[in-house]
mmCIF entry with sequence, helices, sheets and N, C-alpha, C, O atoms, coordinates in Angstrom:
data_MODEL
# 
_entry.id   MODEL 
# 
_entity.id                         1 
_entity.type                       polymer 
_entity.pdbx_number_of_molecules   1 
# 
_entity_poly.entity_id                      1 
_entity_poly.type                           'polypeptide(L)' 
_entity_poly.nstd_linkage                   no 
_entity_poly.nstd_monomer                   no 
_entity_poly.pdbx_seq_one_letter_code       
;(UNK)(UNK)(UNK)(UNK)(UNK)(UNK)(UNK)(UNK)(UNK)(UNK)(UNK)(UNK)(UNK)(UNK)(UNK)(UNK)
(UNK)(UNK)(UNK)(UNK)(UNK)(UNK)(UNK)(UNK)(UNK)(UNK)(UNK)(UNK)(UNK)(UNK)(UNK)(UNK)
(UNK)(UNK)(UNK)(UNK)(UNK)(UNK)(UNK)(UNK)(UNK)(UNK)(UNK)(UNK)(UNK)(UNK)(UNK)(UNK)
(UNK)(UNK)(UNK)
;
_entity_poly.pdbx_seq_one_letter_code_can   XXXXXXXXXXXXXXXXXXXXXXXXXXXXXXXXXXXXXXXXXXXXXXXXXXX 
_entity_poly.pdbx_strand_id                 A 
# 
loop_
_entity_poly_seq.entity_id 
_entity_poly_seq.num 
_entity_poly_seq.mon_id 
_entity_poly_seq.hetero 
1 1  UNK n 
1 2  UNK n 
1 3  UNK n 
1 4  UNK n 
1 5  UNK n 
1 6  UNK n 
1 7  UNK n 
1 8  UNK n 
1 9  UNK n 
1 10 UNK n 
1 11 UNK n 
1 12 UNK n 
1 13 UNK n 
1 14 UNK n 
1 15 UNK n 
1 16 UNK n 
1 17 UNK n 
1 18 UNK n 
1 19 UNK n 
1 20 UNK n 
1 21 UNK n 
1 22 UNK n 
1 23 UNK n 
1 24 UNK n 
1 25 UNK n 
1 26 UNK n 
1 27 UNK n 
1 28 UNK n 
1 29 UNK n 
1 30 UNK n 
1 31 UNK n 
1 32 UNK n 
1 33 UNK n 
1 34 UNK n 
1 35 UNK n 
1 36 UNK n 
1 37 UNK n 
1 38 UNK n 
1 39 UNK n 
1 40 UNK n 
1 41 UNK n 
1 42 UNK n 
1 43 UNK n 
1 44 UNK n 
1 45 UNK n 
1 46 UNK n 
1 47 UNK n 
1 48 UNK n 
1 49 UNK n 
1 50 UNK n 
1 51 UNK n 
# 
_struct_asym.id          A 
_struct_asym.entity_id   1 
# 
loop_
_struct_conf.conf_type_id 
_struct_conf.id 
_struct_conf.pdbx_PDB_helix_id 
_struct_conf.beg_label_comp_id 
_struct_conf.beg_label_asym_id 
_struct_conf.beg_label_seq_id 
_struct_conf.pdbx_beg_PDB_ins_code 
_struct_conf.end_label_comp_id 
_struct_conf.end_label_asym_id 
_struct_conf.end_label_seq_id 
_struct_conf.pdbx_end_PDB_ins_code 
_struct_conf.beg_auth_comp_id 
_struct_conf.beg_auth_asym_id 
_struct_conf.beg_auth_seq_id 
_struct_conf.end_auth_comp_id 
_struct_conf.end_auth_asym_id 
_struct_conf.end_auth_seq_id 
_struct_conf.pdbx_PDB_helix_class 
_struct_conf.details 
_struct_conf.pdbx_PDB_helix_length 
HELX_P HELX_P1 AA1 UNK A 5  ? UNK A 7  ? UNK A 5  UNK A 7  5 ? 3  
HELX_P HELX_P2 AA2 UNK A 10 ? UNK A 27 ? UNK A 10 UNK A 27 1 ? 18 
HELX_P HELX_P3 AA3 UNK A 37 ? UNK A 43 ? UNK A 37 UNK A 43 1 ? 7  
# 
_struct_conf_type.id          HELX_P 
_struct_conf_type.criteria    ? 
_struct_conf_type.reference   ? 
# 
loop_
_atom_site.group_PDB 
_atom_site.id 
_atom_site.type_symbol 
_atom_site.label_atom_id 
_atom_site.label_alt_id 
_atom_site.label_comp_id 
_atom_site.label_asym_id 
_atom_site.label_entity_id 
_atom_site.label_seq_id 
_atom_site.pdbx_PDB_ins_code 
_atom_site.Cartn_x 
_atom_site.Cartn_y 
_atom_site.Cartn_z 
_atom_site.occupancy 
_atom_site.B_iso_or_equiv 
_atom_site.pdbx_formal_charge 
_atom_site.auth_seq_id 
_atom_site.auth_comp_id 
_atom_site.auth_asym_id 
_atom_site.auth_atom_id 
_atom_site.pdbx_PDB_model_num 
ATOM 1   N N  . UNK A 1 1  ? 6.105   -21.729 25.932 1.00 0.00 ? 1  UNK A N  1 
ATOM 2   C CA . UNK A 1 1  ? 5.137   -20.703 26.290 1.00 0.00 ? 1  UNK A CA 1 
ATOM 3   C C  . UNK A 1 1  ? 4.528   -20.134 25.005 1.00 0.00 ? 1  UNK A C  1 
ATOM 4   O O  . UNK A 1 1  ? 5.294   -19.478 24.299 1.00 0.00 ? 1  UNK A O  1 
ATOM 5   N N  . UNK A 1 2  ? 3.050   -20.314 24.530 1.00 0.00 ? 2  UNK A N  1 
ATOM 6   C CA . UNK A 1 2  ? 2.724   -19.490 23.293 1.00 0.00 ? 2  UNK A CA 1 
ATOM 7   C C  . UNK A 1 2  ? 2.162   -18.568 23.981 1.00 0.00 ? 2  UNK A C  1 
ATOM 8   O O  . UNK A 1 2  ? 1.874   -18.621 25.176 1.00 0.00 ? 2  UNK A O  1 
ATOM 9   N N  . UNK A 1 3  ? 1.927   -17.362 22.953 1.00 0.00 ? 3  UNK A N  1 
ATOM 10  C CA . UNK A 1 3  ? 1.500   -15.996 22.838 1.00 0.00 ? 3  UNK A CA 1 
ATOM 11  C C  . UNK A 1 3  ? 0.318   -16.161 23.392 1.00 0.00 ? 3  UNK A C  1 
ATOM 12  O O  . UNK A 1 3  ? -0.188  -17.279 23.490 1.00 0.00 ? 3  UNK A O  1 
ATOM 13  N N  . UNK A 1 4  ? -0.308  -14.980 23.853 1.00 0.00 ? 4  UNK A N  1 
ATOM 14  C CA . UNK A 1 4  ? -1.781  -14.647 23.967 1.00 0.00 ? 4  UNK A CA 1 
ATOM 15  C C  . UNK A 1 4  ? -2.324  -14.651 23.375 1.00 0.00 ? 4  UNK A C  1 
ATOM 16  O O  . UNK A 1 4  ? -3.408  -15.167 23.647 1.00 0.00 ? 4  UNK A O  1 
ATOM 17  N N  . UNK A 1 5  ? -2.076  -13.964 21.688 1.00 0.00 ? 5  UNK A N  1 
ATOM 18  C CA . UNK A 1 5  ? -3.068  -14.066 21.120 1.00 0.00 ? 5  UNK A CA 1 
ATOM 19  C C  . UNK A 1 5  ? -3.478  -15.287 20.236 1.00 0.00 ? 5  UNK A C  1 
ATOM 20  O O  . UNK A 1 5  ? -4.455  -15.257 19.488 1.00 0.00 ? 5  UNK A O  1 
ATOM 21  N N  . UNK A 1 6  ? -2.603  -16.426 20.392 1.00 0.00 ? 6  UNK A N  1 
ATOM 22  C CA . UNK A 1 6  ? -3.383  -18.248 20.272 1.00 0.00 ? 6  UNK A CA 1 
ATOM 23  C C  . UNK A 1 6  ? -4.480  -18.767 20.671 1.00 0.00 ? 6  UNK A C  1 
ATOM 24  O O  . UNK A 1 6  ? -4.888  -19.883 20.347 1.00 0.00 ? 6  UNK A O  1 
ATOM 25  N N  . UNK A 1 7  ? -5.099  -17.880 21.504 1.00 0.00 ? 7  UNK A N  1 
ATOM 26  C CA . UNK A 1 7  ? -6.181  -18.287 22.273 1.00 0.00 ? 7  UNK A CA 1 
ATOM 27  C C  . UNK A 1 7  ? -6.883  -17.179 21.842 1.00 0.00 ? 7  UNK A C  1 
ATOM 28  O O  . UNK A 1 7  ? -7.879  -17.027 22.550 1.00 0.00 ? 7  UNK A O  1 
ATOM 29  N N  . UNK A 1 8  ? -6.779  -16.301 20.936 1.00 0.00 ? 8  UNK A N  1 
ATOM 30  C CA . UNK A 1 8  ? -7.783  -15.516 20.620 1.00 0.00 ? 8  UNK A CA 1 
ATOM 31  C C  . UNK A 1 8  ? -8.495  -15.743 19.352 1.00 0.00 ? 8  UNK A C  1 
ATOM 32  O O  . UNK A 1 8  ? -7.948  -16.257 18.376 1.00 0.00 ? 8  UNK A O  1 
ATOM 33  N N  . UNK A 1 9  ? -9.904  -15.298 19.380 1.00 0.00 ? 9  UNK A N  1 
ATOM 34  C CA . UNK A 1 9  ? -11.153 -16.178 18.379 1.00 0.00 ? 9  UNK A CA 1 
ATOM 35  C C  . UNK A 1 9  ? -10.477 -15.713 16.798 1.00 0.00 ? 9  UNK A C  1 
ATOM 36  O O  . UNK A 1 9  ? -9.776  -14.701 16.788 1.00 0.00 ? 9  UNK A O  1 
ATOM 37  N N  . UNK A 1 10 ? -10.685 -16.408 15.585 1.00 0.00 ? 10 UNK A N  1 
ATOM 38  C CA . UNK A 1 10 ? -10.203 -15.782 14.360 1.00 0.00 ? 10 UNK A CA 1 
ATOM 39  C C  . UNK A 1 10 ? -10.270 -14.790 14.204 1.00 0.00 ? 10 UNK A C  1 
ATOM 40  O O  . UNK A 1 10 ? -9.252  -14.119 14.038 1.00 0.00 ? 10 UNK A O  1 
ATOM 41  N N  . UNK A 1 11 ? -11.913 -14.077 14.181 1.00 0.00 ? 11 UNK A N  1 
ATOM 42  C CA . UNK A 1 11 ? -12.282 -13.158 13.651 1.00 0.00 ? 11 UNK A CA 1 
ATOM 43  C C  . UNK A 1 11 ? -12.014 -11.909 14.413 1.00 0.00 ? 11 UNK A C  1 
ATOM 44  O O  . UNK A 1 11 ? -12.385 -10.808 14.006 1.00 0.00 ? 11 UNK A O  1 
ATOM 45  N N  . UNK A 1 12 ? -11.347 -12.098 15.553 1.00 0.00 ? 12 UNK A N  1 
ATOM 46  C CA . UNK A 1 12 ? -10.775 -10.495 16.718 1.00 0.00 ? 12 UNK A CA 1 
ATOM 47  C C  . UNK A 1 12 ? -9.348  -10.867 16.109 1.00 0.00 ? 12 UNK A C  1 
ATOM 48  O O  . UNK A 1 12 ? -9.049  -9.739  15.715 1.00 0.00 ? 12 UNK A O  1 
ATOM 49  N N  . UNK A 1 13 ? -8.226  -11.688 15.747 1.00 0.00 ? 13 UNK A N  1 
ATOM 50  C CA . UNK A 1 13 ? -7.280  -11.600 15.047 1.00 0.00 ? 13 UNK A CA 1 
ATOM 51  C C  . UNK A 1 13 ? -7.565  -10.768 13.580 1.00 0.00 ? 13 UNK A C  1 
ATOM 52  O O  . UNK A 1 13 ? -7.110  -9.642  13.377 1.00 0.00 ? 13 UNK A O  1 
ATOM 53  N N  . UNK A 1 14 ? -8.192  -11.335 12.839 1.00 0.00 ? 14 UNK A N  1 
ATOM 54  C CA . UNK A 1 14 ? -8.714  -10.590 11.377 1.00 0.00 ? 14 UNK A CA 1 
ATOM 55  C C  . UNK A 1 14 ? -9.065  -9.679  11.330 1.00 0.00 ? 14 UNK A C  1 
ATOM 56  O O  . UNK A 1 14 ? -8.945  -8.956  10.342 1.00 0.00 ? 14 UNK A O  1 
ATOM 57  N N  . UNK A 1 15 ? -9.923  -9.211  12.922 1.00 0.00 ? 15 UNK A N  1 
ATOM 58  C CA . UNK A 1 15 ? -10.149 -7.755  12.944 1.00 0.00 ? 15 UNK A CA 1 
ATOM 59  C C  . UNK A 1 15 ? -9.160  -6.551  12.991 1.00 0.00 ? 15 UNK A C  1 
ATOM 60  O O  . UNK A 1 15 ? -9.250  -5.499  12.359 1.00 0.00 ? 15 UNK A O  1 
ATOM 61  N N  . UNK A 1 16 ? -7.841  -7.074  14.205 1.00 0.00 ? 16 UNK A N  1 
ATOM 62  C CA . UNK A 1 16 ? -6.660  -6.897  14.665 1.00 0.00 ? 16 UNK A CA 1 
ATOM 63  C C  . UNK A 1 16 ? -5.867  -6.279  13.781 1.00 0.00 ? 16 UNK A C  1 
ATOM 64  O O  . UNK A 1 16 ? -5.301  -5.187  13.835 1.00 0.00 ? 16 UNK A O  1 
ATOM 65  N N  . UNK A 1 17 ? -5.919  -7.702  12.378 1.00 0.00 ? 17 UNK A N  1 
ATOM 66  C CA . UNK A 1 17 ? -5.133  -7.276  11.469 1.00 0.00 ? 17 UNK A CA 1 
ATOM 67  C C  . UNK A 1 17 ? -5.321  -6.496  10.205 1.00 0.00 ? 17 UNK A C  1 
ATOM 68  O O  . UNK A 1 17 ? -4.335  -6.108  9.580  1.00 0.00 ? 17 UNK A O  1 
ATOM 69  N N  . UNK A 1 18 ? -6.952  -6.164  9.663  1.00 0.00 ? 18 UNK A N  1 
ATOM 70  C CA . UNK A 1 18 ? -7.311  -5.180  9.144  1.00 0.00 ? 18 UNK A CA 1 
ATOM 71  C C  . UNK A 1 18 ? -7.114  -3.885  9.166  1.00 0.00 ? 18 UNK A C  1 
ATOM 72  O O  . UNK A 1 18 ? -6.904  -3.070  8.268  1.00 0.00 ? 18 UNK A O  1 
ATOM 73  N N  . UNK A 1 19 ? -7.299  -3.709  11.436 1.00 0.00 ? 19 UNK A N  1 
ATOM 74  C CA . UNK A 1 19 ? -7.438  -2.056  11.756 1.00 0.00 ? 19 UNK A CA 1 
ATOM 75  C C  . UNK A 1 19 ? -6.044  -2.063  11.594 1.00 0.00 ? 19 UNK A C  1 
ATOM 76  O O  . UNK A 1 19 ? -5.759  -1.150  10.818 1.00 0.00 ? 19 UNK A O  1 
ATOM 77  N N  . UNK A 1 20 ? -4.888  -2.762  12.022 1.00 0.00 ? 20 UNK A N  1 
ATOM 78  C CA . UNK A 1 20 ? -3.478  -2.542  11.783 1.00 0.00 ? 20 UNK A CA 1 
ATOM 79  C C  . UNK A 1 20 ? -2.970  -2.065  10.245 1.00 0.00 ? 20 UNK A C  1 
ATOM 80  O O  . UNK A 1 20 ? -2.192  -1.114  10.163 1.00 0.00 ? 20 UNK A O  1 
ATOM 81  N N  . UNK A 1 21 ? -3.376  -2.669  9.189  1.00 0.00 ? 21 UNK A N  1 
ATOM 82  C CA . UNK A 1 21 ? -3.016  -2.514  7.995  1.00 0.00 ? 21 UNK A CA 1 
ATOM 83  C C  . UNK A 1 21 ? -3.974  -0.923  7.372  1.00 0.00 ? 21 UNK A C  1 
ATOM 84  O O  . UNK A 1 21 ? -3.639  -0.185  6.446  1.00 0.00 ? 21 UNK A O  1 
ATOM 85  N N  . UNK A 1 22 ? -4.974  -0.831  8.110  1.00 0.00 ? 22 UNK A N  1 
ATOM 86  C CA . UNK A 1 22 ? -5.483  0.416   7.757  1.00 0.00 ? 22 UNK A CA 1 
ATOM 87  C C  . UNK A 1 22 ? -5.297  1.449   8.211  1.00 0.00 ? 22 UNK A C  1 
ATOM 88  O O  . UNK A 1 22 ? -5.686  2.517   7.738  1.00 0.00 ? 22 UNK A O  1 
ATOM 89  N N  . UNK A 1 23 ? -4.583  1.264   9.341  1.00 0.00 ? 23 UNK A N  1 
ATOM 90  C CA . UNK A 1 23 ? -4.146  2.494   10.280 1.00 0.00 ? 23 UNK A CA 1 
ATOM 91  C C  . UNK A 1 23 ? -2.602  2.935   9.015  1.00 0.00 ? 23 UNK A C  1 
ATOM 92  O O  . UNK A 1 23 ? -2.306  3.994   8.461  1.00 0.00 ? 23 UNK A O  1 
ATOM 93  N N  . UNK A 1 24 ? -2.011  1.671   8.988  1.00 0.00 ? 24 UNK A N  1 
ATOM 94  C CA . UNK A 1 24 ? -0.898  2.136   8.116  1.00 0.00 ? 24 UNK A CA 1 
ATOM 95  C C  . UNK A 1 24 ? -1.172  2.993   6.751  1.00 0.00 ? 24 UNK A C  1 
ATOM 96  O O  . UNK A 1 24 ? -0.437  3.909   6.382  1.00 0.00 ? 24 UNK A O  1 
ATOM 97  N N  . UNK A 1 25 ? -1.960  2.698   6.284  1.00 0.00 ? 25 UNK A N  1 
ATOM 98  C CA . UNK A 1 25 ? -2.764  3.249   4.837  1.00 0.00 ? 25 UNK A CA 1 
ATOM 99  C C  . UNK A 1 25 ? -2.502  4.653   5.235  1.00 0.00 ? 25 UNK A C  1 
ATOM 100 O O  . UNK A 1 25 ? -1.659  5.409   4.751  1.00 0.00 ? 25 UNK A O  1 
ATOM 101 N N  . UNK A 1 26 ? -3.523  4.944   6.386  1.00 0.00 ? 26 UNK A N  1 
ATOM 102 C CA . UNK A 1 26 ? -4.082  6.420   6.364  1.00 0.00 ? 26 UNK A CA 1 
ATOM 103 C C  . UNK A 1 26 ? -2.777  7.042   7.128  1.00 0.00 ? 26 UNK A C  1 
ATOM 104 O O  . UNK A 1 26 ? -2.645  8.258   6.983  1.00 0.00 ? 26 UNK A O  1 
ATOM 105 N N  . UNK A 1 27 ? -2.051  6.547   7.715  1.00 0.00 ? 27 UNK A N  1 
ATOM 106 C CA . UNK A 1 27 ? -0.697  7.115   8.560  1.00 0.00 ? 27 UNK A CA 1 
ATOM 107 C C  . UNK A 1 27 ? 0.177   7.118   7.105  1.00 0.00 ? 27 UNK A C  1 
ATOM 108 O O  . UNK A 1 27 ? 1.054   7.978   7.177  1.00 0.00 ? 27 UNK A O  1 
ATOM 109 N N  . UNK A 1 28 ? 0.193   6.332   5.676  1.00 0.00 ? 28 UNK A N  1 
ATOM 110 C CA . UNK A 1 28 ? 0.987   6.765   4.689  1.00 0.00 ? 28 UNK A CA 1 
ATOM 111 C C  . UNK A 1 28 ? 0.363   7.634   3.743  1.00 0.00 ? 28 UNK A C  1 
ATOM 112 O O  . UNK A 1 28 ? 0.812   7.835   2.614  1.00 0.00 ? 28 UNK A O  1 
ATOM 113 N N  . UNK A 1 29 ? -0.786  8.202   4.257  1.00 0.00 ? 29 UNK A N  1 
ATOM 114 C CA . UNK A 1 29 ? -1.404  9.469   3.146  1.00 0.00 ? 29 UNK A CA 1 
ATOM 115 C C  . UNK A 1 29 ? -0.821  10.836  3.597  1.00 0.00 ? 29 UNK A C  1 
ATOM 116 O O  . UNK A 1 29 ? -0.638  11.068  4.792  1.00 0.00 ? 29 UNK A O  1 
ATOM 117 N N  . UNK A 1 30 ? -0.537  11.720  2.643  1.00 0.00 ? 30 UNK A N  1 
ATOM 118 C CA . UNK A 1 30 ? 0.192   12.934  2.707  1.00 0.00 ? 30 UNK A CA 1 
ATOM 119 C C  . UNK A 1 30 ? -1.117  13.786  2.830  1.00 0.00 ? 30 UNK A C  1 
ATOM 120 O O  . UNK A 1 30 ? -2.212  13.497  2.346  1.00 0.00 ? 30 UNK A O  1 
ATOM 121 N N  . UNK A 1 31 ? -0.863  14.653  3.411  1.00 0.00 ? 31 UNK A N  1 
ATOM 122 C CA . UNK A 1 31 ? -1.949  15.707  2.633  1.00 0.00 ? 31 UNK A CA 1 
ATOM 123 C C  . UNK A 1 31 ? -1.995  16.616  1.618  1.00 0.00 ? 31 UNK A C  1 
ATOM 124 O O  . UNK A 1 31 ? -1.059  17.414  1.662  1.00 0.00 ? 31 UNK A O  1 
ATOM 125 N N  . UNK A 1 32 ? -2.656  16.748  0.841  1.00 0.00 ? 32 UNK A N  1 
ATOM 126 C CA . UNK A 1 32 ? -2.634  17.229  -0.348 1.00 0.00 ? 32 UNK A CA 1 
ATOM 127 C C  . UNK A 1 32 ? -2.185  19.021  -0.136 1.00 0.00 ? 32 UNK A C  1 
ATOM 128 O O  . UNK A 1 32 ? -1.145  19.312  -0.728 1.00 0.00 ? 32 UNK A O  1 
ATOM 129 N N  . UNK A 1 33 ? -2.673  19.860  0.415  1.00 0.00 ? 33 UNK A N  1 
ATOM 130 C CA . UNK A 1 33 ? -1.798  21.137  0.651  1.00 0.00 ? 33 UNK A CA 1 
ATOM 131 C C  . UNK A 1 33 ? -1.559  20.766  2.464  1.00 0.00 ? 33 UNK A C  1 
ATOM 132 O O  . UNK A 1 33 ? -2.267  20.151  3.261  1.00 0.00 ? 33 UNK A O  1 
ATOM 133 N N  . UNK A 1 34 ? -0.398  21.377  2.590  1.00 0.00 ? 34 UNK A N  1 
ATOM 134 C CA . UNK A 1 34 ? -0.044  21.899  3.487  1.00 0.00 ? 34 UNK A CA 1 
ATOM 135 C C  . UNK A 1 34 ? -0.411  23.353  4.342  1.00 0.00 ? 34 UNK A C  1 
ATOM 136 O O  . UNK A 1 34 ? -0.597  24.425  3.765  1.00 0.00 ? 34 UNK A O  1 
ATOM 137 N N  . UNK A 1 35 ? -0.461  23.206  5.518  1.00 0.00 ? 35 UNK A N  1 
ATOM 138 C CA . UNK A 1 35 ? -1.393  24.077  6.435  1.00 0.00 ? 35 UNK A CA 1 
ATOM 139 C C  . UNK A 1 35 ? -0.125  25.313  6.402  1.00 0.00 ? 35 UNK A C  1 
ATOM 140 O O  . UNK A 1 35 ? -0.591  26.375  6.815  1.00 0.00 ? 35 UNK A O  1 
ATOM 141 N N  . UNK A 1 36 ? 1.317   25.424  6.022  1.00 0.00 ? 36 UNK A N  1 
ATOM 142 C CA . UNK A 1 36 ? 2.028   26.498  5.696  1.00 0.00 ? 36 UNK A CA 1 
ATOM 143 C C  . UNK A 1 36 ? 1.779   27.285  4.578  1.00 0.00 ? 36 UNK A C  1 
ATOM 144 O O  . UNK A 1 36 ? 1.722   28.512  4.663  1.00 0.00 ? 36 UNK A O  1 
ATOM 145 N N  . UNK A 1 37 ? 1.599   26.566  3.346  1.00 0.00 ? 37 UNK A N  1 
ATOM 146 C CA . UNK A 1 37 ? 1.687   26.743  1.907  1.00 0.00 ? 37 UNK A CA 1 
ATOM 147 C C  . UNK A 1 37 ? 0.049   27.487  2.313  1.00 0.00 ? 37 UNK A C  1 
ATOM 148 O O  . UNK A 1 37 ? -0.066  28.517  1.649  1.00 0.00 ? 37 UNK A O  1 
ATOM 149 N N  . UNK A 1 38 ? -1.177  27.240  3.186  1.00 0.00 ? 38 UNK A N  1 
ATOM 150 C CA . UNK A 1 38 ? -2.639  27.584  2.968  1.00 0.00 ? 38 UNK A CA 1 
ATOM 151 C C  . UNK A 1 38 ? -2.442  28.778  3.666  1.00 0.00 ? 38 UNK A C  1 
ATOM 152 O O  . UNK A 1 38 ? -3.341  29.579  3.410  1.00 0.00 ? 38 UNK A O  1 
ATOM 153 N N  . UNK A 1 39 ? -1.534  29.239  4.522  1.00 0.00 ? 39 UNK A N  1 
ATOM 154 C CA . UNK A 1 39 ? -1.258  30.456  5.818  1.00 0.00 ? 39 UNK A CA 1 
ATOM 155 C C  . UNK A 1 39 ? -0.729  31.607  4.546  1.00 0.00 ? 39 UNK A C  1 
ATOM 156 O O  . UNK A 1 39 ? -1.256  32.687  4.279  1.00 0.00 ? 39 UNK A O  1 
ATOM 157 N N  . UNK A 1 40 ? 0.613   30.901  3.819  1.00 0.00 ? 40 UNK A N  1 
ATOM 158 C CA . UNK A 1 40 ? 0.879   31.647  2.834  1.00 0.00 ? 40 UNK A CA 1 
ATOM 159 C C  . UNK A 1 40 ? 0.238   32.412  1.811  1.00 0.00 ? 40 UNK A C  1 
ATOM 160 O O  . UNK A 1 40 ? 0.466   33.578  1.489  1.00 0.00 ? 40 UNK A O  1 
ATOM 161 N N  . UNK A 1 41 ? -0.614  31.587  1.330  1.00 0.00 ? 41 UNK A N  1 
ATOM 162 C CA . UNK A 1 41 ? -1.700  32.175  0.081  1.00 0.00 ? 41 UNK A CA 1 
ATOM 163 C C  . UNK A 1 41 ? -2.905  32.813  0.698  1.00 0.00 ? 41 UNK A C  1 
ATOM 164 O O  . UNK A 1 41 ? -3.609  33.354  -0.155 1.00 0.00 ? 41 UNK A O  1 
ATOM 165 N N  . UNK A 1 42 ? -3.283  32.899  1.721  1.00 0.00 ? 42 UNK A N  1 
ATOM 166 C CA . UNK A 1 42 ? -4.281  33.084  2.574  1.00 0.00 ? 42 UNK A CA 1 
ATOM 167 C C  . UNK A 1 42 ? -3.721  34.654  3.074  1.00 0.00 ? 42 UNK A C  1 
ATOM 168 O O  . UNK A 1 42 ? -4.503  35.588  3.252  1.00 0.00 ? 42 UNK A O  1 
ATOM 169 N N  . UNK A 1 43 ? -2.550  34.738  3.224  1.00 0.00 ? 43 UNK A N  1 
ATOM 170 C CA . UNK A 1 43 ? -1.768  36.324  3.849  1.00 0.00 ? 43 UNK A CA 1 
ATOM 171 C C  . UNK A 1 43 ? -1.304  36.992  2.577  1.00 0.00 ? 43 UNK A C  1 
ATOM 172 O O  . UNK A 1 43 ? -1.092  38.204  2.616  1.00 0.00 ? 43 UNK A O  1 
ATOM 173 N N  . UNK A 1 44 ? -1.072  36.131  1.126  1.00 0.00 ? 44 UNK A N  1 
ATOM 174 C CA . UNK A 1 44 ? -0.849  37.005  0.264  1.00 0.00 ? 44 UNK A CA 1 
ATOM 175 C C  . UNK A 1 44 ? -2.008  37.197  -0.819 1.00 0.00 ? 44 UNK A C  1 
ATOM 176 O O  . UNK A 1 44 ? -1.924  37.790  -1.894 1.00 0.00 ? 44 UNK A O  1 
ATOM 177 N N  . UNK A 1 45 ? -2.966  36.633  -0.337 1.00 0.00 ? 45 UNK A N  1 
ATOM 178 C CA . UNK A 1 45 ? -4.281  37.205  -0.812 1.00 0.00 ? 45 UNK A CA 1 
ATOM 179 C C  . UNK A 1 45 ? -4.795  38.615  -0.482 1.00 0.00 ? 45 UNK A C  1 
ATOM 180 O O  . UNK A 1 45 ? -4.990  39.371  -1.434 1.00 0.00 ? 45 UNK A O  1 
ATOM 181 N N  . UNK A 1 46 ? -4.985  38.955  0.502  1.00 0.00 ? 46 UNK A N  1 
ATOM 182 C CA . UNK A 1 46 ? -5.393  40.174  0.846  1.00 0.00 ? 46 UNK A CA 1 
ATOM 183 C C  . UNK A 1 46 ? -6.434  40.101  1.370  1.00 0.00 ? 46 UNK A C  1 
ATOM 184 O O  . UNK A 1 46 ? -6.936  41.182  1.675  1.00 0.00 ? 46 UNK A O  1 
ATOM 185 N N  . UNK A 1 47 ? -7.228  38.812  1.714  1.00 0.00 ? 47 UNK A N  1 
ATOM 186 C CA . UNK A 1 47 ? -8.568  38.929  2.333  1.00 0.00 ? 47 UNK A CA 1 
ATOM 187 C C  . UNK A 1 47 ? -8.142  38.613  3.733  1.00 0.00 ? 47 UNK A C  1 
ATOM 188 O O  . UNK A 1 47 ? -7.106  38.089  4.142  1.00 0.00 ? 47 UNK A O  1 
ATOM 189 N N  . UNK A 1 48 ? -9.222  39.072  4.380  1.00 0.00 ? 48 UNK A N  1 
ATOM 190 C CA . UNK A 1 48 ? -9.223  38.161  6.100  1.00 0.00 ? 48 UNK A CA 1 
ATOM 191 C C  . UNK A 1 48 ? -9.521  36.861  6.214  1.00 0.00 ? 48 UNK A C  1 
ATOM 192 O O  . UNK A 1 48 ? -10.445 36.428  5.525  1.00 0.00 ? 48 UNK A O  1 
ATOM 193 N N  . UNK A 1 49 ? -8.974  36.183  6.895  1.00 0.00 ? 49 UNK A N  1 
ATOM 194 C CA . UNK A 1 49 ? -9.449  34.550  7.121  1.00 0.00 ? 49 UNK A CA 1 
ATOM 195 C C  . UNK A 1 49 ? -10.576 34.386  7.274  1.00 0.00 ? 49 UNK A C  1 
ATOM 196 O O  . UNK A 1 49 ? -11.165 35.345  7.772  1.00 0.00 ? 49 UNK A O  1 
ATOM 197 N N  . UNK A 1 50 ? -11.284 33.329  6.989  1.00 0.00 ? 50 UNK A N  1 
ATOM 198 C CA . UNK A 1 50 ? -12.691 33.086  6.782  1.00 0.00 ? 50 UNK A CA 1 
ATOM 199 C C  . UNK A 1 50 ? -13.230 33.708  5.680  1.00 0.00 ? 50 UNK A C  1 
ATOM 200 O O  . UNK A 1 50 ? -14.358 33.231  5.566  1.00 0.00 ? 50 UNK A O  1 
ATOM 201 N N  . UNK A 1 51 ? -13.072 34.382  4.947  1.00 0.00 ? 51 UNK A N  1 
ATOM 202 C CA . UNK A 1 51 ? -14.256 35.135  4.120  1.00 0.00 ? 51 UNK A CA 1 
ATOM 203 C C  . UNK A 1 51 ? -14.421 34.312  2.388  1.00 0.00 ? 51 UNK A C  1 
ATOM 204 O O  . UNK A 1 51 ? -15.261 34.722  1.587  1.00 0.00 ? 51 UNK A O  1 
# 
């Protein structure tokens, strides 16, 4: 029994395996500050949010 995707065209495999390897990229990027550390400096600033 082969797989399904044997019968699928190259270039929807290559596509397959691009968005897969790029999803991993951006799922291994950190973010540069943290939305705690921005709540923190943001409440010991003294201004109101937004300004």
């Amino acid at each position: 029994m082969e797989p399904s995707y044997a019968e699928m065209p190259f270039r929807r495999l290559l596509l397959l395996w691009a968005s897969f390897h790029a999803s991993r990229i951006v799922a291994a990027m950190k973010p540069r500050y943290l939305a705690s550390q921005i709540n923190a400096d943001v409440a010991a600033s003294g201004n109101p949010e937004g300004a």
